[in-house]
C-alpha positions as CSV (number, residue, x, y, z in Angstrom):
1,X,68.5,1.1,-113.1
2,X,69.7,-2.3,-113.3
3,X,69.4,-2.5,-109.7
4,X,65.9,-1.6,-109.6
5,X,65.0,-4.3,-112.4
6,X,67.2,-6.8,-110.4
7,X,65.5,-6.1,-107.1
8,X,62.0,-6.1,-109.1
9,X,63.0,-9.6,-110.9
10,X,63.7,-11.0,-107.4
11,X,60.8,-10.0,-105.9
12,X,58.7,-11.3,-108.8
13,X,60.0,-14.4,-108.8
14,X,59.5,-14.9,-104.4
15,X,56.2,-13.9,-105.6
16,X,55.6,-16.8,-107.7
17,X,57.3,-18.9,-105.4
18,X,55.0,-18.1,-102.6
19,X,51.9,-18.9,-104.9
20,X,50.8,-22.5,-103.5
21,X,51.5,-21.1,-99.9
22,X,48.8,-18.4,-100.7
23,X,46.3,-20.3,-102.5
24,X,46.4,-23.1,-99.1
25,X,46.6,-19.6,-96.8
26,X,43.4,-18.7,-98.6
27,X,41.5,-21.9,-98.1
28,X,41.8,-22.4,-95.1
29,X,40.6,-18.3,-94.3
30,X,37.8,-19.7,-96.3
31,X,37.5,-22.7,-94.4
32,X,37.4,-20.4,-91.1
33,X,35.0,-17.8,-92.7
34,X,32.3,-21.0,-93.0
35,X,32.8,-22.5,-89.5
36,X,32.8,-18.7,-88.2
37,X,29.4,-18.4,-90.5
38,X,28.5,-21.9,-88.9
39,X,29.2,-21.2,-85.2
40,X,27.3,-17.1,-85.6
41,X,23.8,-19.3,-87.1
42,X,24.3,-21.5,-83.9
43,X,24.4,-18.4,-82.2
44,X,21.8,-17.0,-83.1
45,X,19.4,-20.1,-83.0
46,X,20.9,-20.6,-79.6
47,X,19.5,-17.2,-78.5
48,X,15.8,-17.8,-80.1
49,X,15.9,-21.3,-78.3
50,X,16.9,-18.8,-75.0
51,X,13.9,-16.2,-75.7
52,X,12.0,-19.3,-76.0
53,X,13.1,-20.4,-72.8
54,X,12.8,-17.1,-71.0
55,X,9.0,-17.3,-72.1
56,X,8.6,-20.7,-71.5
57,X,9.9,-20.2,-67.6
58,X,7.7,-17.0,-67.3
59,X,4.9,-19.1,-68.1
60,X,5.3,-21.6,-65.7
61,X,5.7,-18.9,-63.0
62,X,2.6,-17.6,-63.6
63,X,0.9,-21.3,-64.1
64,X,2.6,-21.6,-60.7
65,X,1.8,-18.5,-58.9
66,X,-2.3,-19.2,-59.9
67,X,-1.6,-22.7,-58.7
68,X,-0.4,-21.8,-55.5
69,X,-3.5,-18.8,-55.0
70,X,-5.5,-21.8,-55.9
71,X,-4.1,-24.1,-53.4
72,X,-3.9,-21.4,-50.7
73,X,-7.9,-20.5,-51.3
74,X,-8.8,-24.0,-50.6
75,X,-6.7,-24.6,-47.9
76,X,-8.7,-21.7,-46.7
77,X,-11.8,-23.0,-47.8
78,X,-11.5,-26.4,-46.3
79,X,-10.0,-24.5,-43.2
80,X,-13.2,-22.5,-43.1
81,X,-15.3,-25.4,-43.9
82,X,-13.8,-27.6,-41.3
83,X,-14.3,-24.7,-38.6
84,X,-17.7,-24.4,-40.0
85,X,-18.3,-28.0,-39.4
86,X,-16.8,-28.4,-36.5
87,X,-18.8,-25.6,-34.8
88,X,-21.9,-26.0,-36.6
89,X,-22.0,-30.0,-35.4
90,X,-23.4,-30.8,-32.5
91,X,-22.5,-34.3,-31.5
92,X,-24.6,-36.4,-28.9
93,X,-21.7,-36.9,-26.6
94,X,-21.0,-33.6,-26.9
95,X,-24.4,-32.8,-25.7
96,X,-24.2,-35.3,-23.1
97,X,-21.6,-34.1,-21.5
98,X,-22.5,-30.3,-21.0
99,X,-26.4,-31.2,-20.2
100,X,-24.9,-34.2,-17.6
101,X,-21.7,-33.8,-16.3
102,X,-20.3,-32.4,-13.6
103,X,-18.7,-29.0,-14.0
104,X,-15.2,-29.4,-13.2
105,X,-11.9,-29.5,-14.9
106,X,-12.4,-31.6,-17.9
107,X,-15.5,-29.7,-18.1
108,X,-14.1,-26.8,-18.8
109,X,-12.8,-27.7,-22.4
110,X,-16.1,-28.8,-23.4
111,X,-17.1,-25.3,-22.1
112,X,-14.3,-23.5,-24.3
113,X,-15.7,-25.2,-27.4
114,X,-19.5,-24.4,-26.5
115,X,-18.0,-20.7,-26.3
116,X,-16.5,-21.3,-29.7
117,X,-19.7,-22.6,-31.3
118,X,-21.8,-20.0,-29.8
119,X,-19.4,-17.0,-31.0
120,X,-18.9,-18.6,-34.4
121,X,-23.1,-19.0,-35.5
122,X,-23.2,-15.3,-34.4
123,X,-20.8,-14.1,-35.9
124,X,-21.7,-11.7,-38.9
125,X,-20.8,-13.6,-41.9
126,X,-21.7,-17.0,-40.6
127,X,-25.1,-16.3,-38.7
128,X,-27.0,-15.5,-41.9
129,X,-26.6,-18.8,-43.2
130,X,-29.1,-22.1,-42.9
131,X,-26.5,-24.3,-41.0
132,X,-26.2,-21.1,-38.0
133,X,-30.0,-20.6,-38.2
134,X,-30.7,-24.4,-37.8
135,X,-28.1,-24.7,-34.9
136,X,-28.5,-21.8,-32.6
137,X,-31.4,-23.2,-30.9
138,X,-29.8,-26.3,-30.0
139,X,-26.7,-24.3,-28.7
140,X,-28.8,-21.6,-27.0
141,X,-30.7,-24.5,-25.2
142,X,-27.1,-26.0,-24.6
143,X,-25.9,-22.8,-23.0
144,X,-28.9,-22.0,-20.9
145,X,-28.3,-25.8,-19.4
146,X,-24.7,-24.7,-19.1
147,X,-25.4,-21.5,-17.2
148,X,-27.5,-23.3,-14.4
149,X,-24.5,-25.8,-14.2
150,X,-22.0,-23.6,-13.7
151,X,-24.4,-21.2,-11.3
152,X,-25.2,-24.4,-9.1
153,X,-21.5,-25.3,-9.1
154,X,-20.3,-21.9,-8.0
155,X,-23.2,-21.8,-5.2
156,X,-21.9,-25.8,-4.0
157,X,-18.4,-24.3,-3.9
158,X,-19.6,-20.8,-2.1
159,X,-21.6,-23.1,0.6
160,X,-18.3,-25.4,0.7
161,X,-16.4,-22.1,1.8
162,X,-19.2,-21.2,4.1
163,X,-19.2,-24.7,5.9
164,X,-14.9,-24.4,5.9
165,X,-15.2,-21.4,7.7
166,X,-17.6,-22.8,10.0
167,X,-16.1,-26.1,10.9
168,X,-12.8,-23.9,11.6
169,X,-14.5,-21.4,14.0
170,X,-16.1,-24.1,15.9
171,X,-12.9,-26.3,16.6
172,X,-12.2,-26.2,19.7
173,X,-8.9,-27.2,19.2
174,X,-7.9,-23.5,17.5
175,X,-6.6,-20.8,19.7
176,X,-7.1,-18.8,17.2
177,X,-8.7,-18.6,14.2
178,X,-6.8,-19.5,11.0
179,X,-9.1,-17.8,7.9
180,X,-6.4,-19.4,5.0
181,X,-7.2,-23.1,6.2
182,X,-6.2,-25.6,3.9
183,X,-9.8,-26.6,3.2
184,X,-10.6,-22.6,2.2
185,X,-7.3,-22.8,0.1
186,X,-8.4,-26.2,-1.6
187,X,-12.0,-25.2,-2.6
188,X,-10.5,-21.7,-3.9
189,X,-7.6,-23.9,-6.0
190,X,-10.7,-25.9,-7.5
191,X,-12.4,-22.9,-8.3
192,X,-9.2,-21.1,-10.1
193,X,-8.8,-24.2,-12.1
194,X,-11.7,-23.6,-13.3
195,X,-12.4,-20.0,-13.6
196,X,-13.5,-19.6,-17.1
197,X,-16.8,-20.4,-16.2
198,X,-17.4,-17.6,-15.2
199,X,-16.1,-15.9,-18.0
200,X,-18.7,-17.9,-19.7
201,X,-21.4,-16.5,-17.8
202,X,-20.1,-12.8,-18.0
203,X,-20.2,-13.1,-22.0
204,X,-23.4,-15.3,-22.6
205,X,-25.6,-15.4,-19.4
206,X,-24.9,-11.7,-17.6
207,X,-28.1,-12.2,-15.3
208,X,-27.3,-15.6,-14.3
209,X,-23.3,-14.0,-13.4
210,X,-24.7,-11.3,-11.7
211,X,-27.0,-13.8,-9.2
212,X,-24.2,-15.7,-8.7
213,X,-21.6,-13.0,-8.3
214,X,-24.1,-11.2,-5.6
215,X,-24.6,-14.6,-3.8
216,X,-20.8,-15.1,-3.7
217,X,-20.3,-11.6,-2.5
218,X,-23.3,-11.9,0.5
219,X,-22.0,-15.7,1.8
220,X,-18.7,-14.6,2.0
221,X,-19.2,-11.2,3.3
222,X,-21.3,-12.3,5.7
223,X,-18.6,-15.2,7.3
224,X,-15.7,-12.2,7.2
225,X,-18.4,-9.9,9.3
226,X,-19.1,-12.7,11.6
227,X,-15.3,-13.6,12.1
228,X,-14.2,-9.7,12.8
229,X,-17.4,-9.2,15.4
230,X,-16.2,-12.2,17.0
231,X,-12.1,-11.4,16.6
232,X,-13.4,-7.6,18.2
233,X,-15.8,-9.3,20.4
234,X,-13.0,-11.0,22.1
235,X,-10.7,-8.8,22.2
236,X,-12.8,-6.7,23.7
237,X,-13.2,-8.7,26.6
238,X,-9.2,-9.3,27.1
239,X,-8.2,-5.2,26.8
240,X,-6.4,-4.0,30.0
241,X,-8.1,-0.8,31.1
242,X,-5.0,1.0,32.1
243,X,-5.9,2.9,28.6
244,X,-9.1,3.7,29.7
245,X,-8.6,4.8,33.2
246,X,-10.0,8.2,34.0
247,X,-6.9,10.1,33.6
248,X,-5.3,13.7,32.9
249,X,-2.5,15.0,33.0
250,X,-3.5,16.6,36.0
251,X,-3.5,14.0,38.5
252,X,-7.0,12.5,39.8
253,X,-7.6,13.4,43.6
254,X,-8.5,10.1,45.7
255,X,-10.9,11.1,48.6
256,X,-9.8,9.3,52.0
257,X,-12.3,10.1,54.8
258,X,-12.1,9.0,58.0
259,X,-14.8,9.6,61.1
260,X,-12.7,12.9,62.1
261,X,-11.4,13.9,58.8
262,X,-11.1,13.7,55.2
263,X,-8.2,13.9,53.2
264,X,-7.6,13.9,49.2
265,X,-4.1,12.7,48.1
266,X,-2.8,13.1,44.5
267,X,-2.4,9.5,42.3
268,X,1.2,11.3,41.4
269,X,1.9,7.9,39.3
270,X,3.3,8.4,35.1
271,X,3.1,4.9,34.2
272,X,-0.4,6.5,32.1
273,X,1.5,8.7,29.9
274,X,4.7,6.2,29.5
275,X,5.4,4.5,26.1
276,X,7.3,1.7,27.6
277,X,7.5,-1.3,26.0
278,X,4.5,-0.3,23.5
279,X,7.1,1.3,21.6
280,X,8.6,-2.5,20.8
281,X,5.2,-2.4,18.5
282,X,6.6,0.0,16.1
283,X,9.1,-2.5,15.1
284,X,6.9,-5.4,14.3
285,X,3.9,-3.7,13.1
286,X,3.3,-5.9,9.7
287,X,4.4,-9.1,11.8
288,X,1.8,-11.8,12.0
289,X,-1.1,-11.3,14.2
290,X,-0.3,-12.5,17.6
291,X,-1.9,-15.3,19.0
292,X,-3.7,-14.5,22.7
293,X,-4.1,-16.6,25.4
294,X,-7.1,-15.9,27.9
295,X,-4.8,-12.8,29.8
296,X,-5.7,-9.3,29.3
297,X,-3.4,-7.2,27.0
298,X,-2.4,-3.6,25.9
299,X,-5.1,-2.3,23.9
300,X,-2.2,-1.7,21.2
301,X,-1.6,-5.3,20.9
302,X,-4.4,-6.6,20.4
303,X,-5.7,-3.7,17.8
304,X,-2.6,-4.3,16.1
305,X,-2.9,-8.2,15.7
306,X,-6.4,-7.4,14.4
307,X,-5.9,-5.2,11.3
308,X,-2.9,-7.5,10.6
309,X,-5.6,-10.3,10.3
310,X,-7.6,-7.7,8.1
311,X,-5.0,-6.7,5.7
312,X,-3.6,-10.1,5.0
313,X,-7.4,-12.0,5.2
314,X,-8.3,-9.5,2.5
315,X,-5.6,-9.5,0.3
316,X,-6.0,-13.5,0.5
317,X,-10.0,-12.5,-1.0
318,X,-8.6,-9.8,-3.3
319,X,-5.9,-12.2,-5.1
320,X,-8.7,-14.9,-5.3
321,X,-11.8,-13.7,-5.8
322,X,-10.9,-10.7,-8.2
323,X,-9.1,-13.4,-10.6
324,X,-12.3,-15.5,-10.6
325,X,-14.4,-13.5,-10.8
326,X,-12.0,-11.1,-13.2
327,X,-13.4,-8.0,-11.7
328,X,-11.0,-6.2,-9.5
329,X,-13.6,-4.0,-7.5
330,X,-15.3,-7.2,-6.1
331,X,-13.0,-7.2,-2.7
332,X,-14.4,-4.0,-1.9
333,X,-17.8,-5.2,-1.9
334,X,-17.3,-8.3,0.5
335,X,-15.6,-6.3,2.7
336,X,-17.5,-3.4,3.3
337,X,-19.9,-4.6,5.5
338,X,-16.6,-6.0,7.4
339,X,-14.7,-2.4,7.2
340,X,-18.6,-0.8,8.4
341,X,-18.4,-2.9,11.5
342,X,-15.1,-2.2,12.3
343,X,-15.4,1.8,12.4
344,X,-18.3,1.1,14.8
345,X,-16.4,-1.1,16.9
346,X,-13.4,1.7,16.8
347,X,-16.0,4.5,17.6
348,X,-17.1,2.8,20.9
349,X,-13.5,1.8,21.6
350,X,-12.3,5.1,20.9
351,X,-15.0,6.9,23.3
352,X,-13.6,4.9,25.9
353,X,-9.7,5.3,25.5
354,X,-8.7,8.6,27.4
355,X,-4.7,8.0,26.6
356,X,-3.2,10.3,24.2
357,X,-0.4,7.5,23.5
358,X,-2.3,4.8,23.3
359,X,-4.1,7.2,20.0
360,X,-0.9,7.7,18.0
361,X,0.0,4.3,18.4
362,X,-3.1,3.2,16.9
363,X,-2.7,5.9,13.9
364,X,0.9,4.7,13.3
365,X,-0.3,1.2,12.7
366,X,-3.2,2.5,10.5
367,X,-0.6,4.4,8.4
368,X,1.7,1.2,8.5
369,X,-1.2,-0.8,7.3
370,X,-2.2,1.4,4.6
371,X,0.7,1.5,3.2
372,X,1.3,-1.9,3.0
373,X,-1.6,-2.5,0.8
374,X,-0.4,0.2,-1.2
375,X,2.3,-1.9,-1.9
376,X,0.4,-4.9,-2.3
377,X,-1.6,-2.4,-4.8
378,X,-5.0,-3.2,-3.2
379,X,-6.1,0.2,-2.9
380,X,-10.2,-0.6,-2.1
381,X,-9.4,-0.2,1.3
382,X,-8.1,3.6,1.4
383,X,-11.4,5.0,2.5
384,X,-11.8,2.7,5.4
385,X,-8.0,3.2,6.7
386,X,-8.1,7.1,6.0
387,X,-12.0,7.0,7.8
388,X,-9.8,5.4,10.9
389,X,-7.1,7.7,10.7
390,X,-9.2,10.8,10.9
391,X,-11.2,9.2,13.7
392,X,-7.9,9.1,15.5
393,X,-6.8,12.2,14.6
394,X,-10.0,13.3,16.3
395,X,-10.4,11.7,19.1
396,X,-6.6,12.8,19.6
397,X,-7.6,16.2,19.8
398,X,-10.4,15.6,22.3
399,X,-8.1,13.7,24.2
400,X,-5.5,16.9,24.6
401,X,-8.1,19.3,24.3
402,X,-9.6,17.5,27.3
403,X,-6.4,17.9,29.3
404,X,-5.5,21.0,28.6
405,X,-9.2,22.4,29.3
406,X,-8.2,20.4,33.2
407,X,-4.8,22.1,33.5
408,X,-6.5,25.3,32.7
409,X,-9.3,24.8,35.5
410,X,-6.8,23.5,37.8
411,X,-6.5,25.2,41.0
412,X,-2.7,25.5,42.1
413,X,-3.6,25.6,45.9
414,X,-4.1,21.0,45.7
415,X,-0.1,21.2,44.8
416,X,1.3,23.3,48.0
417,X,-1.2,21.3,50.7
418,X,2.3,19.8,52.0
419,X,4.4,22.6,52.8
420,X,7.6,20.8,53.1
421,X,7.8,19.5,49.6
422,X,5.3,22.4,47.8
423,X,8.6,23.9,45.7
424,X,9.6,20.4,44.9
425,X,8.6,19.1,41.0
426,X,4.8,18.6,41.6
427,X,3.2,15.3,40.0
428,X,1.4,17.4,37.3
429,X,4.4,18.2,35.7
430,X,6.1,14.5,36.2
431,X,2.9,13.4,34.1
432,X,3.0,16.2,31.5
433,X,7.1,15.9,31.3
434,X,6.0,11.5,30.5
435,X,3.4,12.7,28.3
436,X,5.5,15.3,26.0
437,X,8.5,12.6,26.3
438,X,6.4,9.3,24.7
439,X,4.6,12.0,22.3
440,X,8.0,12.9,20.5
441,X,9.4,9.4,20.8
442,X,6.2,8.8,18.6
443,X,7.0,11.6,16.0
444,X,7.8,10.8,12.4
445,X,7.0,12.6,9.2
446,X,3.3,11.5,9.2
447,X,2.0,12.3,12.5
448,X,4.8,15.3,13.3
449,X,2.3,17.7,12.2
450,X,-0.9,16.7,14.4
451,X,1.4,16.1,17.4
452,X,3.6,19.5,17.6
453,X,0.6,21.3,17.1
454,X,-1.2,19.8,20.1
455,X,1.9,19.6,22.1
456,X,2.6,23.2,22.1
457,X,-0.8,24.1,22.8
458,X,-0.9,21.9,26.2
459,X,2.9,22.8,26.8
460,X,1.3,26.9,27.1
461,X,-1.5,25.9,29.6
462,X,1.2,23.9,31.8
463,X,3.6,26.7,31.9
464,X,0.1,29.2,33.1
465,X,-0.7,26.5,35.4
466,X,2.6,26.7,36.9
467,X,2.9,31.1,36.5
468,X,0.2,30.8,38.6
469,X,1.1,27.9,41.0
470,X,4.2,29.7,41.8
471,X,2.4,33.2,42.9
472,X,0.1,31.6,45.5
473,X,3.8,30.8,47.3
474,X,4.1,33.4,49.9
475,X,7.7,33.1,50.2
476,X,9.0,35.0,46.3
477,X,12.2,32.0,47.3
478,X,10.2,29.6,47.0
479,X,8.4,31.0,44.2
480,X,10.9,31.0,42.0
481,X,12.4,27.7,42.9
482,X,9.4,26.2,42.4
483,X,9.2,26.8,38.8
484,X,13.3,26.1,38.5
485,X,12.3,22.8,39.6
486,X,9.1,21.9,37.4
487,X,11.0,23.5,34.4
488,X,14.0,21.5,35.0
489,X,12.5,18.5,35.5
490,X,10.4,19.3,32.2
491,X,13.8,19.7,30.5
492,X,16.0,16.6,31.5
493,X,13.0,14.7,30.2
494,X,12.3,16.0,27.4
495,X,16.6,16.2,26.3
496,X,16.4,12.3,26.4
497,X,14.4,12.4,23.5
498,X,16.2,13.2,20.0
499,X,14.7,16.2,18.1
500,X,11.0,17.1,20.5
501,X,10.2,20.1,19.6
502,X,9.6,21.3,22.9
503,X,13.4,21.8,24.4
504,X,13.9,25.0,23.1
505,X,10.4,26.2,25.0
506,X,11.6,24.9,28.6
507,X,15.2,25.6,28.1
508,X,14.5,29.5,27.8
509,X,11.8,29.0,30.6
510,X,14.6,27.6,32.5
511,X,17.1,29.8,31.9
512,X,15.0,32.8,32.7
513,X,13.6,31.4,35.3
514,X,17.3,30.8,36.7
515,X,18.7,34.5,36.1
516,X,15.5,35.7,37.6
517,X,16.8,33.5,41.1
518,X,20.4,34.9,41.0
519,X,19.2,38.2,40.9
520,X,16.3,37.3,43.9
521,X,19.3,36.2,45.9
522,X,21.4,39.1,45.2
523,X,19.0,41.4,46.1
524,X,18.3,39.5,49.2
525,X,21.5,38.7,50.8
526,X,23.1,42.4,49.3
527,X,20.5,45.2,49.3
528,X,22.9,47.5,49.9
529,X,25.1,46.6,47.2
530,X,22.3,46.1,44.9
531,X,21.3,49.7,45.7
532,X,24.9,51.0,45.5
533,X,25.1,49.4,41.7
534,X,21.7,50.7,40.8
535,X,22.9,54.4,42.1
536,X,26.0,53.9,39.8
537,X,24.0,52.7,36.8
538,X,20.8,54.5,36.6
539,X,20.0,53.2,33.1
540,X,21.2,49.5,33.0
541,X,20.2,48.8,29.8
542,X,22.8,52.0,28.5
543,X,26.1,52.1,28.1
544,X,26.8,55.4,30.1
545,X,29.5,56.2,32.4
546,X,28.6,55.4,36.0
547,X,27.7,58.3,38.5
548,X,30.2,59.0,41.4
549,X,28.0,58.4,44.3
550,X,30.7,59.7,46.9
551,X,31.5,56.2,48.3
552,X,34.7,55.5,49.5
553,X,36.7,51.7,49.3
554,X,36.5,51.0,52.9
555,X,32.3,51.6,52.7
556,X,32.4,49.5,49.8
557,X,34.1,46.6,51.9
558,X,31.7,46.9,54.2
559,X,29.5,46.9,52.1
560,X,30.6,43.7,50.2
């Protein structure tokens, strides 16, 4: 107990010791409890000045989002105002300058804004209003004058053409002609420069760009028929005639007559049906046309040269005239009077030519040509190149039909008038083995079709004509060597060229042709052994034993 009140005395008197420490603790809590109470009305006055803010910066947003709709609308406004100015304002030099000047380059711009003007006042918000109505007369007046400009400027520059052409056909100094001269190329440079004139026309005077468009096309369609009749005119007059000889495959009998007799003698020459060096042409069919001197040439050559001068004359038109004139069909119509006259030229050249080779040469370049303005991707021209083709093709088929309607009405007794040499390789079949040898060389995947076809046709009336050469031979020898030696002349030809589809025919022909001899000549030089065999073998074509026929060794030795 007395513990207790000890512990409790000491603890009361700590107590009271620790009084003043309290009391100053307590003030200064108190002291923190006001600046606490100070800082939280800060606080909070801090925060309404923030709301105030917040409001504050939302409302100058929106002050500066009208602000800025309000600038943007009269930027747009002025912009619209100063386009509508500008286009509804016609100034005198302005005027001057489309009713006076010359139409050329700087021309052009005044042009572009006259397009501008005119578009604008018709357009459907601005033409209803007093400033369109009171300028559209002026600027229709403005575009009429412009129209005839432009339409007398494209006429000078169509009759400039016309007179380069001319002065360039006329030099005497030109081998040949030259149709991209450098005055052609200048006048069409002038004329691209400027080729939104014609635009002009096309979208505000269509029947003035329709006069001048049909005057362009008949000037210019005129000088290209002009140049081709007299390109074909002269090249007429330089083809050799070797192409147009009077020739088949079965040869041509010259009559020699004399006071006491008369003789015919076969013109047993192949150089007709030979490819030769016109093969050469294959390889350079797309090079420039070839420039001819006054000396006759191979009908190939010069037909060649002159669609070369076609295809790259019109391409030269095509890339010009449809970018002026922005119409891509407008190269058609200058040429056609051009592609017209050169059918007709090929129809009476065509009803001349008699040699088959000479034909596919002419329908390979055709293809060639074709095809290159494919890839040039000028296809206005595919009608006149597949109209030439399937005159070739057709006068192709005369050509053999024509040959092979001679070899069928041939009569075999003009090929065994010389007895000595009659069962030699006659000069028919030289010429048809030349004629089947330059056809394949001339084979490819375009023309394999229309040549096989016609090859084998012809190839069954020569192998009648010589069935029934060989049986007006009296001699069944001679007979048979006769055909061994047409068919294997035929053959050794024909195996110089790689894949003719024609080998397989006369190799068989050959080969029977051959067996047939061997057993001639057994039969002739051993009857009795031939009959002996057949005695022995009744049925050849079996398998069965052979019959004993009673013959002993030493009759078969004397037999053998």
């Amino acid at each position: 107990q007395e513990d207790l009140e000890e512990a409790e005395q000491a603890s009361i008197n700590d107590y009271l010791n620790q009084v003043e420490r309290v009391e100053s603790l307590h003030q200064e809590i108190s002291t923190c409890d006001h600046a606490l109470a100070t800082m939280e009305d800060l606080l909070m006055q801090f925060k309404e000045a923030l709301g105030q803010i917040t409001t504050d910066i939302k409302s100058l947003q929106s002050k500066s989002q009208e602000l800025t709709v309000k600038l943007n609308n009269r930027k747009e406004v002025d912009k619209y105002l100063h386009e509508f100015t500008r286009n509804v304002t016609i100034t005198p030099e302005f005027q001057n300058t489309i009713i006076k000047s010359d139409v050329g380059f700087n021309y052009v711009k005044f042009l572009v804004e006259l397009d501008q003007k005119i578009k604008f006042v018709k357009s459907p918000d601005v033409r209803k209003t007093q400033a369109a109505r009171e300028c559209s007369g002026p600027l229709e007046k403005l575009k009429n004058k412009a129209s005839d400009n432009i339409k007398k400027w494209i006429t000078l520059k169509t009759n400039q053409l016309r007179d380069a052409f001319t002065r360039e056909s006329n030099n005497p100094n030109n081998i040949d002609f030259e149709p991209d001269s450098s005055d052609k190329l200048s006048i069409q440079n002038s004329m691209l420069r400027c080729k939104f004139v014609f635009k002009f026309l096309k979208d505000h005077s269509p029947d003035i760009q329709q006069s001048t468009r049909n005057y362009y096309i008949d000037i210019v369609s005129k000088i290209y028929l002009d140049m081709f009749k007299s390109m074909s005119k002269k090249l007429t007059n330089q083809m050799a005639q070797i192409s147009m000889s009077p020739e088949t495959i079965v040869p041509v009998q010259n009559q020699r007559s004399s006071v006491f007799k008369s003789k015919r003698q076969n013109r047993e020459s192949t150089l007709f049906f030979s490819i030769g060096d016109r093969q050469k042409l294959l390889n350079d069919v797309l090079a420039p046309p070839q420039i001819f001197t006054l000396d006759s040439y191979p009908v190939e050559a010069l037909m060649r040269s002159l669609y070369q001068s076609f295809i790259d004359i019109a391409t030269s038109e095509h890339v010009f005239s449809s970018e002026f004139f922005y119409d891509e069909n407008i190269s058609g119509e200058i040429f056609s009077p051009t592609t017209t006259e050169l059918e007709q030229f090929l129809d009476k050249l065509l009803a001349k030519i008699t040699d088959p080779i000479c034909i596919v040469l002419l329908y390979r370049f055709a293809i060639a040509h074709k095809n290159e303005m494919d890839r040039r991707k000028i296809t206005k021209f595919d009608g006149h190149f597949r109209a030439v083709m399937a005159k070739l093709r057709s006068r192709f088929s005369a050509i053999v039909a024509n040959n092979q309607n001679t070899i069928e009405q041939c009569d075999p007794k003009i090929f065994l008038e010389n007895e000595a040499t009659a069962h030699h390789a006659n000069a028919m079949t030289k010429r048809f083995s030349e004629f089947a040898s330059s056809l394949s060389q001339l084979m490819n995947d375009e023309t394999s079709d229309m040549i096989t076809t016609e090859l084998h046709m012809i190839s069954a009336a020569v192998i009648d004509l010589i069935e029934r050469t060989s049986r007006e031979f009296k001699n069944n020898e001679l007979a048979v060597v006769f055909q061994i030696n047409n068919y294997y002349l035929i053959l050794t030809t024909l195996q110089t060229v790689n894949g003719c589809p024609l080998i397989d025919l006369f190799q068989q022909k050959l080969s029977d042709c051959s067996s047939y001899f061997v057993e001639l000549e057994i039969k002739i030089n051993f009857p009795k052994l031939v009959e002996t065999v057949r005695r022995a073998f009744t049925k050849l074509e079996t398998r069965e034993e052979p019959l004993n026929t009673g013959i002993g060794e030493s009759e078969l030795k004397e037999i053998a």
